[in-house]
C-alpha positions as CSV (number, residue, x, y, z in Angstrom):
1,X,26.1,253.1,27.3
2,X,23.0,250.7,26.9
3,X,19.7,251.8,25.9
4,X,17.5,251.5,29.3
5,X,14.5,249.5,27.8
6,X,16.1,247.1,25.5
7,X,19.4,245.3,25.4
8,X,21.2,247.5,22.6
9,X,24.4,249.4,22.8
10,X,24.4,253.1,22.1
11,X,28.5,254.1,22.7
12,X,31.5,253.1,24.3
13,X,31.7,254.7,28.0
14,X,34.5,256.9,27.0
15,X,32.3,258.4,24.2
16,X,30.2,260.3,26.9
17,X,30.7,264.1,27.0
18,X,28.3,264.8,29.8
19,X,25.3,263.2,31.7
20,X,24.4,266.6,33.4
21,X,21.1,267.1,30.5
22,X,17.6,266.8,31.4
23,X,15.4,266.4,28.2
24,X,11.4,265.9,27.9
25,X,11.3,262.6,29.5
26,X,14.5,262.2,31.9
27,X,18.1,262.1,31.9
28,X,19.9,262.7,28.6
29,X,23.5,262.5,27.4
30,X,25.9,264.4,25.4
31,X,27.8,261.4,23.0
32,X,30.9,262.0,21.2
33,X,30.1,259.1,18.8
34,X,27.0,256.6,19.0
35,X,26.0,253.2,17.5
36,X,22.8,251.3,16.6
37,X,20.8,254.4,15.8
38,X,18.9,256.0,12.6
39,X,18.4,259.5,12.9
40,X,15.4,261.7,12.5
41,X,15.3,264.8,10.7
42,X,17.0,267.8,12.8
43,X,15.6,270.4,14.3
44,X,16.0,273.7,16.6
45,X,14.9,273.3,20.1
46,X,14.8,275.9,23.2
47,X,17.0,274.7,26.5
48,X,17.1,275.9,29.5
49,X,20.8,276.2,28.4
50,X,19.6,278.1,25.2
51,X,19.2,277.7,21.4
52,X,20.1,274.1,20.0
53,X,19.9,272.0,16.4
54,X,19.6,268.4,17.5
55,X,17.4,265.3,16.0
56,X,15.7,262.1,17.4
57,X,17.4,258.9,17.3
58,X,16.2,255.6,16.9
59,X,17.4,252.5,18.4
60,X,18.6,250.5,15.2
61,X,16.7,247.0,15.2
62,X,16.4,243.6,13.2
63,X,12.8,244.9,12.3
64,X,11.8,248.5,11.9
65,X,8.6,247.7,13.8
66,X,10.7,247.3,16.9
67,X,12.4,251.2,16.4
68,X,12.3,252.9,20.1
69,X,12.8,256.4,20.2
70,X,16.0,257.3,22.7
């Protein structure tokens, strides 16, 4: 799996669980294990699937000016 803006690599294919999410801005995947990423703090969010504790990840860069949120 690649990030779609910038030429980083998030996770091995076989570390995808499912590609059947939809988050605030488009498609989003469920990932075993992931790569290249900080993460931010976590929180409780309401699905469409229910109740869930997840964070924001950061695309892990050279410089921390060039973080993109994934």
């Amino acid at each position: 799996m690649r990030a779609a803006r910038v030429d980083h690599t998030l996770a091995q294919q076989d570390e995808v669980i499912s590609k059947s999410f939809h988050g605030r801005h488009g498609r989003a995947y469920l990932m075993n294990n992931v790569v290249n990423v900080s993460t931010g703090e976590r929180e409780d969010r309401i699905l469409i699937t229910g109740l869930h504790n997840g964070g924001r990840y950061l695309l892990q860069s050279l410089r921390d000016s060039d973080r993109e949120e994934v």
